[in-house]
C-alpha positions as CSV (number, residue, x, y, z in Angstrom):
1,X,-14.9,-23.8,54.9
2,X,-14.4,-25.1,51.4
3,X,-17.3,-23.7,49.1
4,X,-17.2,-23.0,44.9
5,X,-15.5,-20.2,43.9
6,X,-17.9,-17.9,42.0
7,X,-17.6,-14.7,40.4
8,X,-19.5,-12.4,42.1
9,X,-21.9,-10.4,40.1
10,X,-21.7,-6.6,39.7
11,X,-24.0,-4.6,41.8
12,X,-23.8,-2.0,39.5
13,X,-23.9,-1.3,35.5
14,X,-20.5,-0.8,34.0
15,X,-21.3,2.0,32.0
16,X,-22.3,3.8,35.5
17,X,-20.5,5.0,38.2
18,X,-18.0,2.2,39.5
19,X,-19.0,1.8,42.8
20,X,-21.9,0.1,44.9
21,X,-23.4,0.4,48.8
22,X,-26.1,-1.6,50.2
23,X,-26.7,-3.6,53.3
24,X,-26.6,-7.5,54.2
25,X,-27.7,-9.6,56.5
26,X,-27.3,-13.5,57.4
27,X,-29.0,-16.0,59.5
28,X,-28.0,-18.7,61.3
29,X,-25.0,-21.1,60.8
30,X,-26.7,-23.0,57.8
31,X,-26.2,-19.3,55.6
32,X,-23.2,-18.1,54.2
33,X,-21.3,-15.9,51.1
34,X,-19.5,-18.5,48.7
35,X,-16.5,-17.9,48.0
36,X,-15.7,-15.2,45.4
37,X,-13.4,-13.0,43.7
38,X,-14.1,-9.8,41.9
39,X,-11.8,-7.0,40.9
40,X,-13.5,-4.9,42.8
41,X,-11.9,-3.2,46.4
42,X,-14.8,-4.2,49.3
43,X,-15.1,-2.4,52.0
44,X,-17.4,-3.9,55.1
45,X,-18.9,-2.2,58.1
46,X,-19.9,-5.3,59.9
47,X,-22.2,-3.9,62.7
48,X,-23.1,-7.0,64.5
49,X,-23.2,-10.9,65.1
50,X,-20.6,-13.4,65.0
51,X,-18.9,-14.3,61.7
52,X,-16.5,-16.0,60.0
53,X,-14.6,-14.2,56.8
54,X,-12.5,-16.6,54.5
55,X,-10.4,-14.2,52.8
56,X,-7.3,-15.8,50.6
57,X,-7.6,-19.3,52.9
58,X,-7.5,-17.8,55.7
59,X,-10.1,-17.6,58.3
60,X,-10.9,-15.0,60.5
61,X,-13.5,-14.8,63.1
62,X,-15.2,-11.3,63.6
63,X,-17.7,-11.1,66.6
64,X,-17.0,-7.2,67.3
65,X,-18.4,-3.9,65.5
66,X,-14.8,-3.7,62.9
67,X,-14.4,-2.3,59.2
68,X,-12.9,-4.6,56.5
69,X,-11.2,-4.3,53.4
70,X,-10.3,-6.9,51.5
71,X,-8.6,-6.1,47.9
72,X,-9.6,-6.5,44.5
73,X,-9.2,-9.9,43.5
74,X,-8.8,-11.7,46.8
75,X,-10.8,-14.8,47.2
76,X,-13.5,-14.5,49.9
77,X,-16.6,-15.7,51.4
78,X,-17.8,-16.1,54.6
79,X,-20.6,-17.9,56.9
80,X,-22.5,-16.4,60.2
81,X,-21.4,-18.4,63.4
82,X,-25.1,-18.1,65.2
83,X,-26.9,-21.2,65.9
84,X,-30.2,-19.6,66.3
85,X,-32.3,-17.6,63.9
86,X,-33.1,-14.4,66.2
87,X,-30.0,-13.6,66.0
88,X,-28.1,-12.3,62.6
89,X,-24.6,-10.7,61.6
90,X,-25.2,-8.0,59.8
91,X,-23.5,-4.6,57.9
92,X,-22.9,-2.6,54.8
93,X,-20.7,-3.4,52.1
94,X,-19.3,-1.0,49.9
95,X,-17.6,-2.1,46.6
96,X,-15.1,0.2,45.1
97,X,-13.8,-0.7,41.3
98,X,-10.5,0.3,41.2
99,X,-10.7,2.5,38.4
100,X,-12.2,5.2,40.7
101,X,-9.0,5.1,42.7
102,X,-6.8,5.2,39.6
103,X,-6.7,8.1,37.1
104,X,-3.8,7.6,34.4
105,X,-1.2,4.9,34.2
106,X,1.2,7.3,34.3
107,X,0.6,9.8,36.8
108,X,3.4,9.6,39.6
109,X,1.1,9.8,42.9
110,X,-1.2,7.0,41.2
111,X,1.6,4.4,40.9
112,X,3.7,6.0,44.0
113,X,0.1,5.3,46.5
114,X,-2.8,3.8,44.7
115,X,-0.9,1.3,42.8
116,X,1.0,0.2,46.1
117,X,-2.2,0.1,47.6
118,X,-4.1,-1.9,44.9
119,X,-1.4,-4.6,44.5
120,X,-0.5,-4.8,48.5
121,X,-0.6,-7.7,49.6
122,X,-0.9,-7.4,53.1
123,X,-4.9,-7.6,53.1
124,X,-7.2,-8.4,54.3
125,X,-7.1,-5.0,57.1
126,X,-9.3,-5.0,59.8
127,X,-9.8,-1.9,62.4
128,X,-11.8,-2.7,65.3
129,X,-13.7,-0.2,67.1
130,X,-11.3,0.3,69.3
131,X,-9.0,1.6,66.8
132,X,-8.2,5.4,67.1
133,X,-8.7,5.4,63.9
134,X,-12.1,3.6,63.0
135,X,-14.9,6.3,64.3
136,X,-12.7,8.8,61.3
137,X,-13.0,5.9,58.7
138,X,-16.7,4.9,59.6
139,X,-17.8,8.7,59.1
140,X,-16.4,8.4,55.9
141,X,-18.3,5.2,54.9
142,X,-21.5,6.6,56.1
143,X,-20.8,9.9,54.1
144,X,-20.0,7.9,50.9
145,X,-23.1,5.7,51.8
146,X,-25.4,8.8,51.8
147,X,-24.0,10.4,48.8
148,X,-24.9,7.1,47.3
149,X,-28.2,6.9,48.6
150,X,-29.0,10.4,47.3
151,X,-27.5,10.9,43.8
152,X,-27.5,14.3,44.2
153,X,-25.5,16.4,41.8
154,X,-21.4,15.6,42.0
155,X,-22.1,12.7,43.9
156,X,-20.1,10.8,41.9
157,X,-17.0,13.2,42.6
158,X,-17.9,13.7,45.7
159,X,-17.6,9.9,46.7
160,X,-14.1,9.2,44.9
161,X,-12.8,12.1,46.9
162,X,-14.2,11.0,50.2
163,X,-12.7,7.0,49.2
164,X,-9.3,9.2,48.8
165,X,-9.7,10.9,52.1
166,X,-10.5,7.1,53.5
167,X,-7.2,5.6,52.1
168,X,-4.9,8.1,52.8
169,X,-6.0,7.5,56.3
170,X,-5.3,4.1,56.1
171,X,-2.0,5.1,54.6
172,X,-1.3,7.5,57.5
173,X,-1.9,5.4,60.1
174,X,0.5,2.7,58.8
175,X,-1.9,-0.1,58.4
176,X,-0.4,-0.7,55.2
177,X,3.7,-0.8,55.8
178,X,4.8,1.5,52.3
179,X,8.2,1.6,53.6
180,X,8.9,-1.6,52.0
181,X,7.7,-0.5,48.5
182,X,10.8,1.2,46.5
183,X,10.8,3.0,43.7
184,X,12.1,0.2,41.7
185,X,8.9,-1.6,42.6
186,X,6.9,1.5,41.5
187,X,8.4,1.6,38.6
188,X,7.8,-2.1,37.6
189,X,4.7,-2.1,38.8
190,X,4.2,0.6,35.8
191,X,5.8,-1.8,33.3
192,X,3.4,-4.8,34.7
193,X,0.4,-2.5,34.4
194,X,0.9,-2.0,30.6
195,X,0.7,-5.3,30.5
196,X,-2.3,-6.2,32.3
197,X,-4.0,-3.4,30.1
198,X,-2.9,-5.1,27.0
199,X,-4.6,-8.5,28.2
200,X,-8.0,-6.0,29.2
201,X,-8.5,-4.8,25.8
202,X,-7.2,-8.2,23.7
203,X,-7.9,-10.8,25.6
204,X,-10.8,-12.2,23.0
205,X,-7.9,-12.4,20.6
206,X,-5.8,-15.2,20.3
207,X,-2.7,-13.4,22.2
208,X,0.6,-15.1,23.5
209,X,3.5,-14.9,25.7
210,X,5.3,-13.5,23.4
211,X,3.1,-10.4,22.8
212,X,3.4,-9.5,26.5
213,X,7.0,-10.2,26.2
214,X,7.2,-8.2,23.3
215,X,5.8,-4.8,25.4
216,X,8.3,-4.6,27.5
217,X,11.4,-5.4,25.0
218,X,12.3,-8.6,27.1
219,X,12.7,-12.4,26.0
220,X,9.8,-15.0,26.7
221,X,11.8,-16.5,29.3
222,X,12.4,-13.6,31.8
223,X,9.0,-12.0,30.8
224,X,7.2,-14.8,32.3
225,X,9.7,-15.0,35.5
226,X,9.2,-11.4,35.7
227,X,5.6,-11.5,35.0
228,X,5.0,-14.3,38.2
229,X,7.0,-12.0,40.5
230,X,5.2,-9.3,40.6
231,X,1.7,-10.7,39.6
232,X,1.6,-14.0,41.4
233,X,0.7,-15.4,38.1
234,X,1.8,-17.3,35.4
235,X,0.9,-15.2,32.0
236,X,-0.9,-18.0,30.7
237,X,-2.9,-18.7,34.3
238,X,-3.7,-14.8,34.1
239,X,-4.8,-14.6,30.8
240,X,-7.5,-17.6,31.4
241,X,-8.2,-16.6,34.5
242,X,-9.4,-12.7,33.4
243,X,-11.1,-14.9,30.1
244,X,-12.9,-17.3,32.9
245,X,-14.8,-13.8,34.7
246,X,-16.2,-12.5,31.7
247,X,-17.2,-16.4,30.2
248,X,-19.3,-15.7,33.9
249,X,-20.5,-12.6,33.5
250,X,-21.7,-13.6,30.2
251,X,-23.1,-17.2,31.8
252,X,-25.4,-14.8,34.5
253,X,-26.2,-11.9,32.2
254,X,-26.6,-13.5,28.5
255,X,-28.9,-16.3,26.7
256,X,-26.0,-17.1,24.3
257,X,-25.0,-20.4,24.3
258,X,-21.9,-22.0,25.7
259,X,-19.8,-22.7,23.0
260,X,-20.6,-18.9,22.0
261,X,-19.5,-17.4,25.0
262,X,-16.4,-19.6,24.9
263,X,-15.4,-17.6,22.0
264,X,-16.7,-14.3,23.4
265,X,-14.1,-14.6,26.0
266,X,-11.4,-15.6,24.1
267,X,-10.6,-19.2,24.4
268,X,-9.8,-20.8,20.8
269,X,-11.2,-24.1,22.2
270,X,-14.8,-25.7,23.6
271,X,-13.5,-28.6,25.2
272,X,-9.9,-26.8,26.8
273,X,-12.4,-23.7,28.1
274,X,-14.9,-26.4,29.6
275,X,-12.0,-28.1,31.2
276,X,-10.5,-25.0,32.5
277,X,-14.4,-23.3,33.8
278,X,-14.8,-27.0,35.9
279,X,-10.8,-26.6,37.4
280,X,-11.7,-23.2,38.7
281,X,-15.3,-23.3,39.8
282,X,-15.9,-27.2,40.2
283,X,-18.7,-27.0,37.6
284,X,-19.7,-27.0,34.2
285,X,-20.4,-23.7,32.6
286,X,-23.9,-25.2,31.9
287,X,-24.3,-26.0,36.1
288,X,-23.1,-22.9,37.1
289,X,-25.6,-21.0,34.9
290,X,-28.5,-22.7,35.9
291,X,-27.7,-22.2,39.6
292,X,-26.7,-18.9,39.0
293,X,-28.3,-16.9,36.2
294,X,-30.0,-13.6,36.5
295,X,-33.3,-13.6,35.1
């Protein structure tokens, strides 16, 4: 399966409450999910059917009641294996913005667990029903998904605490290996983190290397060594890849024009942020808003 990479849009208002449930459903072979990333966490109770997830390149075929996470910022998409129309895989997705998971940069249990959970690599997880654990973890979907449902007072509170219940389970049950993640990673997982944050808040300016060099008292050349290690990224390639979401949340959401939103997310250049959009999603920003805009 080889389909456009889009960035999927938020099924919930920023300004709200970080965190969305609702139900799909897909038909036949000739429907699918194209490929995506989002720095949102998502969480699937696939009920039924016969599917194929692509998550990071990798396939995997799911024909059995299972829940799956697969991390923020994993590439993903998927397509139903049934040849006939009666028949449908179906679930509930829940997506989780990391920020509910997180509360300070520099609170020790956050880096010690949430971090090493957030920037694992060993995703996506999938528990079958047959897992000892998976009845536990479903109940705490379906409580999470009526909380949601009925906004009642603390609901809010009352679903971050139930998300930490779910991943601490997760934790527990050593689905996640955290032996392997020292407290030298922790700690530069902290120093990468104030990066990151610096590229959130400035990435519509005109920032460089040696700025993110420069926040952690290190030369250009080991930044950016250090910087791919335990990012996967080059600085650059991170930088225009966190400009390139927001260019699409302003192609979806916005009637400004392109060469406006090229500015908007921070690229300096109209022709260099047209050639970069068409590497990434195999379209022009123009295409991919008129396939994909919300009106």
């Amino acid at each position: 399966m080889r389909n456009t990479i889009l960035k999927e849009v938020h099924h919930y208002n920023k300004k709200d409450f970080l965190f969305s449930c609702y139900e799909y459903s897909i038909n036949k072979i000739k429907d699918y999910l194209p490929l995506h990333i989002h720095e949102e966490i998502e969480i699937i109770h696939f009920e039924k059917g016969n599917f194929l997830y692509e998550i990071n390149f990798n396939n995997y075929h799911i024909n059995q009641e299972s829940i799956i996470i697969i991390n923020s910022n994993c590439i993903h998409g998927g397509k139903s294996l049934h040849e006939v129309s009666s028949k449908t895989s179906s679930g509930t997705i829940l997506e989780v913005n990391p920020a509910i998971l997180e509360s300070s940069l520099n609170d020790y249990s956050t880096s010690k667990y949430i971090s090493f959970l957030l920037n694992n690599k060993n995703f996506p997880i999938i528990i079958s029903k047959e897992d000892l654990i998976f009845q536990s973890l479903l109940n705490f979907l379906n409580e999470c998904k009526s909380l949601f449902s009925e906004k009642k007072y603390l609901y809010e509170l009352k679903i971050k605490v139930k998300l930490m219940e779910f991943f601490m389970m997760i934790l527990e049950s050593n689905k996640i290996n955290y032996s392997n993640f020292s407290s030298k990673d922790i700690e530069n997982k902290k120093k990468i983190e104030k990066v990151i944050y610096f590229i959130h808040k400035n990435y519509k300016k005109n920032i460089s290397l040696k700025e993110g060099a420069n926040i952690l008292s290190l030369s250009d050349s080991y930044f950016s060594k250090y910087f791919k290690e335990y990012t996967g990224h080059k600085f650059i390639d991170y930088l225009n890849n966190y400009r390139l979401n927001e260019s699409v949340n302003l192609l979806v959401n916005s009637n400004i024009s392109i060469t406006e939103i090229c500015y908007e997310a921070g690229f300096q250049n109209l022709s260099y942020f047209i050639r970069k959009f068409k590497e990434n999603y195999k379209c022009s920003p123009s295409e991919y808003r008129r396939k994909f805009k919300v009106y």
